[in-house]
N, C-alpha and C positions, 0 to 999 in steps of 0.2 A: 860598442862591443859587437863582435862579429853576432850573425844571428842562430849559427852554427852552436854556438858556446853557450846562448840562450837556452836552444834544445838539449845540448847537453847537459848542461844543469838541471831543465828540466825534467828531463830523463833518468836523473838519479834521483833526483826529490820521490819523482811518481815509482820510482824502485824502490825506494826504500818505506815509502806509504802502503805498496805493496806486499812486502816484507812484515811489516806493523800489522797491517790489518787482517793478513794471510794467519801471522801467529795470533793474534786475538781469537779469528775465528777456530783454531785446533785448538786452543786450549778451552773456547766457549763450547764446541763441540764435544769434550770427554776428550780428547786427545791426550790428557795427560793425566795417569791413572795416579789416583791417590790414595789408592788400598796398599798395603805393606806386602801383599803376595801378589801383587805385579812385577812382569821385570823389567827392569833400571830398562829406561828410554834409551836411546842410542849416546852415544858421548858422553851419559852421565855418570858412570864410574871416570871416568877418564877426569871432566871436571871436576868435579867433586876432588880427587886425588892432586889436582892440580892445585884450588886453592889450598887444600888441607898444607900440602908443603908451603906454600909462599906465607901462609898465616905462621906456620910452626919460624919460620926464618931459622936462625941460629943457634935455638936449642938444643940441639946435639952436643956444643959443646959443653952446657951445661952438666958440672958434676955433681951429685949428692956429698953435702957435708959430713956426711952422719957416717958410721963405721959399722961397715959390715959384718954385722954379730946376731949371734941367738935372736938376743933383747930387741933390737930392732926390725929384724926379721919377724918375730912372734908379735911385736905390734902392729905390725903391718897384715898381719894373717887377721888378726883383731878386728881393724879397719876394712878390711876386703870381706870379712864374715859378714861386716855390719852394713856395709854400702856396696861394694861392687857384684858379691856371690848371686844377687837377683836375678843380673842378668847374664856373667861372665863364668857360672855355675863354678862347682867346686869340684876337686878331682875324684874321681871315680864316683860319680853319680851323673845321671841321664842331663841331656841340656833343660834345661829349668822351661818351663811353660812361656812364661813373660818373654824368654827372650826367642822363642818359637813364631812368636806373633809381630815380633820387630822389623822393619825394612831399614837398612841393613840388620841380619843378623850378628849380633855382638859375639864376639869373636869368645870364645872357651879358652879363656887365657893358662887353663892349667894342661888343655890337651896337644897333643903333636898334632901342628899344622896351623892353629890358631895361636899359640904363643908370641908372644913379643920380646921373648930374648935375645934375639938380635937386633932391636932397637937400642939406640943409643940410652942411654938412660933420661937423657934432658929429653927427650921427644916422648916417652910414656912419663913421666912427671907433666908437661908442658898438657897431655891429654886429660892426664889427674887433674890439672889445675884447671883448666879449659874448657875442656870439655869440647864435642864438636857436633857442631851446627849441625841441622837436620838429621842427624842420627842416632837420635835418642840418650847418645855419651851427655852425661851432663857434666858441667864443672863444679869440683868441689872444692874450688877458691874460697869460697865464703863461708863453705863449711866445715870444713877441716882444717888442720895448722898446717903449716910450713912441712913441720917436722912429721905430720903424722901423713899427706901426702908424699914425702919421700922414700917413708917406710914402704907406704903400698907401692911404691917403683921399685922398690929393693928387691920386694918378694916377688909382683910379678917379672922381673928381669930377671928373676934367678930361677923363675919356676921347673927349670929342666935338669937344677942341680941343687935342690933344698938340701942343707944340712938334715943330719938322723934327727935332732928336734924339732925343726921345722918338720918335716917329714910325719915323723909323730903326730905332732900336733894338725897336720892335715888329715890325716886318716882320721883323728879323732870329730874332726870338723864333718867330716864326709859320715859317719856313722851317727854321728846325732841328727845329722838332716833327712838319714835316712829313717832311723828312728822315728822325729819327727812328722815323718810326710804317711806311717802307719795307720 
């Protein structure tokens, strides 16, 4: 072997030990904050965004079984009162504390700009279900059905176009919490 090819290789090795040991010491240093009101490191919305698609893969194409009514809609407000409202707050009420303190911020799924109604629907089901990594989204695979995650894809996909009883039945949700928080 030339001795040329020797140094070359040994020159990537001693780069790449370089590389290793350079990150050990930024991250032994503080280099990478781990309070929730720091902001995202360089590239880290970027990856983060990056696995989230490759993990979701083909869910998009996924349709909900269930039939776009009242009944399913209103179960679904049911489910989101009980599990999601903590942190994805309800409409017309202030964003909830809990999700004040979050890194990411969990998105107000009932307000203009945070909405998910232009998600496909298998990709806000696939979240319901799933849940995603280091972002505080937990999945509620295990805790909910089938049918009662789909519900809550129903309702937050349509949240920019509730029927007058859904509708209702939100305003009624938003005044007991406000009620409550008296």
């Amino acid at each position: 072997m030339p001795s040329w090819l020797c140094w070359f290789a040994l020159g990537i090795v001693a780069a790449f030990a370089g590389l290793g040991g350079g990150a050990y010491l930024f991250v032994r240093a503080g280099g990478v904050p781990m309070e929730t009101s720091a902001k995202p490191l360089p590239l880290e919305q970027t990856v983060a965004r990056l696995a989230l698609r490759a993990s979701i893969g083909d869910a998009a194409d996924e349709k909900s079984p269930l039939p776009v009514d009242d009944a399913n809609m209103l179960a679904g407000l049911d489910q989101y009162r009980e599990h999601c409202a903590v942190c994805h707050g309800i409409p017309g009420r202030p964003r909830p504390a809990i999700s004040r303190g979050m890194f990411p911020h969990p998105p107000q799924l009932f307000e203009k700009g945070d909405m998910v109604t232009g998600d496909p629907e298998g990709i806000t089901y696939w979240k319901v279900t799933h849940g995603i990594r280091l972002s505080g989204m937990p999945g509620f695979g295990g805790a909910l059905s089938d049918t009662q995650r789909w519900q809550v894809t129903m309702l937050v996909a349509r949240a920019d176009r509730p029927s007058p009883a859904v509708r209702a039945a939100l305003a009624t949700v938003a005044g007991d919490v406000g009620k409550a928080s008296r």
